[in-house]
Each structure stands twice: as C-alpha cells, then as structure tokens.
C-alpha positions as CSV (number, residue, x, y, z in Angstrom):
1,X,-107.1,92.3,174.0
2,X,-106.0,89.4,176.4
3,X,-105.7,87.3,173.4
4,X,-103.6,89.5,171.8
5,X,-101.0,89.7,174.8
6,X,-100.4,86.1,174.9
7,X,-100.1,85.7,171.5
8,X,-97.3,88.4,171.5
9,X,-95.9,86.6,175.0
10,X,-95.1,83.0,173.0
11,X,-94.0,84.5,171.0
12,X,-91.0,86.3,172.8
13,X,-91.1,82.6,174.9
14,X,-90.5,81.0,171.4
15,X,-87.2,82.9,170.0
16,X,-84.3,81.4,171.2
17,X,-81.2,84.3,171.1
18,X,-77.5,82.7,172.2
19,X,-74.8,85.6,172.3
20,X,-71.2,84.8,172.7
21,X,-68.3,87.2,172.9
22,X,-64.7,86.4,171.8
23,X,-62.1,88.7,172.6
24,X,-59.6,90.0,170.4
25,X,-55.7,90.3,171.4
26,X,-54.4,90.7,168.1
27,X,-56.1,93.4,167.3
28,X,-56.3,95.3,170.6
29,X,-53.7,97.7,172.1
30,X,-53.4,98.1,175.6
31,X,-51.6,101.2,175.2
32,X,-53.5,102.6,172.9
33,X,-57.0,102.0,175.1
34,X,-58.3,100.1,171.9
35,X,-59.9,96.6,173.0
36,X,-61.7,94.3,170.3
37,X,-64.5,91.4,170.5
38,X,-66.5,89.4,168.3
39,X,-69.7,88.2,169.0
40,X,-72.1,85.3,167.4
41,X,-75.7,86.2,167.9
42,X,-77.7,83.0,166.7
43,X,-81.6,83.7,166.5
44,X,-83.9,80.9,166.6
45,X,-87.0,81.1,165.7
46,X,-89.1,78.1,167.0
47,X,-92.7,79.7,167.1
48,X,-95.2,78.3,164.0
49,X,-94.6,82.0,162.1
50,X,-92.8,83.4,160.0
51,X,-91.0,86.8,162.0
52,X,-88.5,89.5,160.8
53,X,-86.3,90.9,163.0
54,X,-86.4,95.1,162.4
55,X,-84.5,96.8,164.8
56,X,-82.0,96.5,167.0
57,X,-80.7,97.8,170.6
58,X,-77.7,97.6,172.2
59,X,-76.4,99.2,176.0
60,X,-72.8,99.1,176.3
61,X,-71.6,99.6,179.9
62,X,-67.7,99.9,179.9
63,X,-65.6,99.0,183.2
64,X,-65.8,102.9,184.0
65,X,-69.2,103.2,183.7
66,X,-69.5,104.8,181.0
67,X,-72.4,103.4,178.6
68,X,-73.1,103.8,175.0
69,X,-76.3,103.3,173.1
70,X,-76.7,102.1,169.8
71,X,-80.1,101.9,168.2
72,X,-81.1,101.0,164.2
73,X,-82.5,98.8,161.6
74,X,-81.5,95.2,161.7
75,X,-78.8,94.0,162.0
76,X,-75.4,94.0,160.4
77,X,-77.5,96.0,157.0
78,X,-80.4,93.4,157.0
79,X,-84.1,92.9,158.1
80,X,-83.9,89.2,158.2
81,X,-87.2,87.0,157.8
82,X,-86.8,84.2,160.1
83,X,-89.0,81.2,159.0
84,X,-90.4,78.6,161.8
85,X,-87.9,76.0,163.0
86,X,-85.0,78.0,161.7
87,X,-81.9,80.2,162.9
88,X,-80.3,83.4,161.6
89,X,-76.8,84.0,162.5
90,X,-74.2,87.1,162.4
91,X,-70.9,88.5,163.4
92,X,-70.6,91.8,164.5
93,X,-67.8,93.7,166.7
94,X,-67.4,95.8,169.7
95,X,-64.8,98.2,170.7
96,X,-64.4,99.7,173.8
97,X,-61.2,102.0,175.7
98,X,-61.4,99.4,178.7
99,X,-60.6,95.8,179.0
100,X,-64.2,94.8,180.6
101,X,-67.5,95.6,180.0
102,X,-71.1,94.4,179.2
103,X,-73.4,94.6,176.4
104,X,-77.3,93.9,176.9
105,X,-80.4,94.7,174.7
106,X,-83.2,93.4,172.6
107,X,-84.7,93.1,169.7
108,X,-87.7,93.6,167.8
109,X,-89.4,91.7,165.8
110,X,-93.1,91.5,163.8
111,X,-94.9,88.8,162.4
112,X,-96.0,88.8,158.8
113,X,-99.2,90.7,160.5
114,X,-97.4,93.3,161.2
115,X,-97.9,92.2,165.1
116,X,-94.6,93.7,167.2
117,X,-93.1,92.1,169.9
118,X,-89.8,92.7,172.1
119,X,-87.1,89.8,172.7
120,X,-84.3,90.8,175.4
121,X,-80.7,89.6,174.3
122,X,-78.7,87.7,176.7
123,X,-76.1,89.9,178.7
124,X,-72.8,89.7,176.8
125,X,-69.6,89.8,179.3
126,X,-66.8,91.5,177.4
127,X,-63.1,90.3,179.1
128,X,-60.1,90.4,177.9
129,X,-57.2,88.7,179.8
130,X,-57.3,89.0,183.9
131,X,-53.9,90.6,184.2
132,X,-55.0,93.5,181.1
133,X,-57.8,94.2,183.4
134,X,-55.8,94.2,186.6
135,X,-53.3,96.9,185.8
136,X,-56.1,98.6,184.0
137,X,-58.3,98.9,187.2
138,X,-55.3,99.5,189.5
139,X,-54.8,103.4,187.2
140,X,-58.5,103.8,187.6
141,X,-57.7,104.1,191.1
C-alpha cells in the first residue's frame, strides 16, 4: 500500500498547472453587475506516464462571499491525454456580479492504469480595475 501512495504523490509533484486570469472591460458592465475574465490554464505533464485529465473542480468565492461550485468532466468538452514531457492548454471564462473574487480547485487525473490522483490548481485572483472595485465595495457598505 505505501508503494502505491508514493507513486500517486509524484505524481501530483510532477504536473505542473499555471492559471492566469485576464480581465475583461469590454465586455463587462458595471452597471449591469456583469464582470468578465479569461483565464489560461497550461497543464504540464512532466511525470514518465501518460495521464488524462477527467474531471474538473472549481470554488468561486465572489467579493461578497458568496461562492459557486462547478463540478464536471474535463475541461472545456474534453478528457485530454497528456503524454510525458508535454502541456495541454485552454481558455475558459468566468463571470461574476462583483468586480473581485477568487477561483481555486483541482483536478483529477488517472494514469493509463486507471490509478487516480488529485492535483490542486493555483488560486486564481479575479480584479478588475481598483477604482470598479472601490465604488463597488463602498455600496456594499
């Protein structure tokens, strides 16, 4: 059994996840309560197997708050196999009805033998402009 947690331990220690958030002014509305990112997730998978990543789970904390959980298959409508030494990559969105928040998660993944294993995602800090979220925290008040 010990041999089968470490395995499952490099593993996590050998996928590499960088997350970065963009936000979106053209397509948000302050009035409206409609803010907008992007965000790159790049996986890397630098273990000596080949893994695919299954599912998917996101916590997304708004500046009230207020959190939202999104679970699923994949990512973006695929199950990607991600061979040894290489790196998936996808775009995805977020909207939320304040100017700040945070998204945080993980992802799981098995190996061609069907072993499982958890990889957390790096905390995303969602920000729009610093005045937006001024006034906007000043009417939470």
């Amino acid at each position: 059994m010990a041999d089968c947690f470490d395995e499952v331990a490099m593993k996590k220690m050998t996928m590499h996840i960088d997350a970065h958030p963009t936000y979106l002014s053209e397509q948000s509305s302050e009035d409206a309560h409609r803010f907008l990112w992007s965000y790159e997730i790049t996986i890397t998978n630098n273990s000596d197997e080949v893994v695919q990543l299954l599912n998917r789970y996101w916590r997304i904390t708004d500046m009230t708050g207020h959190i939202e959980e999104v679970r699923g298959p994949g990512v973006v409508g695929l199950q990607p196999l991600i061979k040894p030494g290489k790196k998936f990559s996808y775009n995805s969105l977020c909207q939320l009805t304040t100017p700040q928040g945070t998204m945080d998660g993980h992802y799981e993944f098995q190996t061609l033998e069907e072993k499982s294993f958890t990889v957390q995602i790096p905390k995303l800090v969602l920000v729009s402009s610093d005045e937006v979220a001024a006034v906007f925290r000043s009417r939470l008040h």
